[in-house]
N, C-alpha and C positions, 0 to 999 in steps of 0.2 A: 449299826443301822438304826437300829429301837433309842430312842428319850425317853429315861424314866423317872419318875420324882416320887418319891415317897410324902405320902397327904396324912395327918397324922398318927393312930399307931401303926396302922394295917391297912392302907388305902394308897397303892401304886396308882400312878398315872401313866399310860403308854403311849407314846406315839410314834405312827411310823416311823418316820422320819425321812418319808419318802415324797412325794410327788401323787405315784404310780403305783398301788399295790399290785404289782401281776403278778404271772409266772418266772418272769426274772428276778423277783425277789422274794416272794411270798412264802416261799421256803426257810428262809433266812430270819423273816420275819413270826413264823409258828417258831421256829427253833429259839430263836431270842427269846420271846415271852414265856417258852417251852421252859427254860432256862430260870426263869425270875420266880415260876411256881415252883420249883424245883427248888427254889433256895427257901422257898416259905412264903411271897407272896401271895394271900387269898382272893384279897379284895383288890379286883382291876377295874378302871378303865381305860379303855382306850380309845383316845385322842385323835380325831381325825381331820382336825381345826388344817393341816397342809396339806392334808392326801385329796387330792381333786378330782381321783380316781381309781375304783376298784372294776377287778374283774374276775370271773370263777374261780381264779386260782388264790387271790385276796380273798374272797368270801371262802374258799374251802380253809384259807390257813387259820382264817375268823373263827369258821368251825371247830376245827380241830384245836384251837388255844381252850375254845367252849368245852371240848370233850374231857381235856385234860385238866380244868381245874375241876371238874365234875361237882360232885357234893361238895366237896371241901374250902368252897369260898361260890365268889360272885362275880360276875364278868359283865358290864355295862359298856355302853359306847356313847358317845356323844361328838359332837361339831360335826355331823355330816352335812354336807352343800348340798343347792338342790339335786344334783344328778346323779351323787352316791345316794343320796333318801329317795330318791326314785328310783334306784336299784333294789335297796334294801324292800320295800313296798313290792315290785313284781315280783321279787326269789320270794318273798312274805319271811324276809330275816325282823323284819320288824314286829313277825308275834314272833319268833326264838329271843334276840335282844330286847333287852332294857333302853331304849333309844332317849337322849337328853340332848337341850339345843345347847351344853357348852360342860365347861370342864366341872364348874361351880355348883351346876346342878345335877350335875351325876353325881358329885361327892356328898350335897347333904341327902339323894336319894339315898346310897350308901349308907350314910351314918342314920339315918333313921329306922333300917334294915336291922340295925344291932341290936 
């Protein structure tokens, strides 16, 4: 389901690759990313440039990717359209995330973190 690209030495890029993050796939979706920190990926973002929309069960998997890279790296988000950043804004995911308007500028947020 998950797009991933690795951005220089330690800077994955994610993205759904969905549409729709709900509860029909948002499970599949923690578990994939679940997956990528497990193999050693620290530094993420993820990609929301196609997802045109989340719902509790997308922001709970959000969270839980958050819990699981914990200390050990850094989790950003960027391309969200207006009605995902007006989601993120009411739940107030926008003070837990690092929010960036596109893939470019979450990467050198990243690399300046280093």
């Amino acid at each position: 389901m998950i797009h991933s690209k690795l951005h220089d030495p330690d800077i994955m890029v994610v993205r759904p690759g969905v549409d729709r993050l709900t509860a029909v796939n948002a499970k599949a979706f923690k578990e994939e990313v679940a997956a990528l920190i497990d193999a050693g990926a620290s530094r993420l973002v993820i990609d929301f440039k196609d997802t045109g929309f989340l719902d509790s069960s997308g922001l709970g998997a959000l969270t839980g990717v958050l819990k699981k890279i914990g200390h050990r790296g850094d989790l950003v988000v960027c391309g969200l359209n207006p009605d995902v950043s007006q989601l993120f804004r009411i739940c107030r995911m926008d003070r837990v995330f690092s929010v960036y308007a596109d893939e470019a500028d979450a990467i050198q947020a990243l690399k300046e973190k280093s």
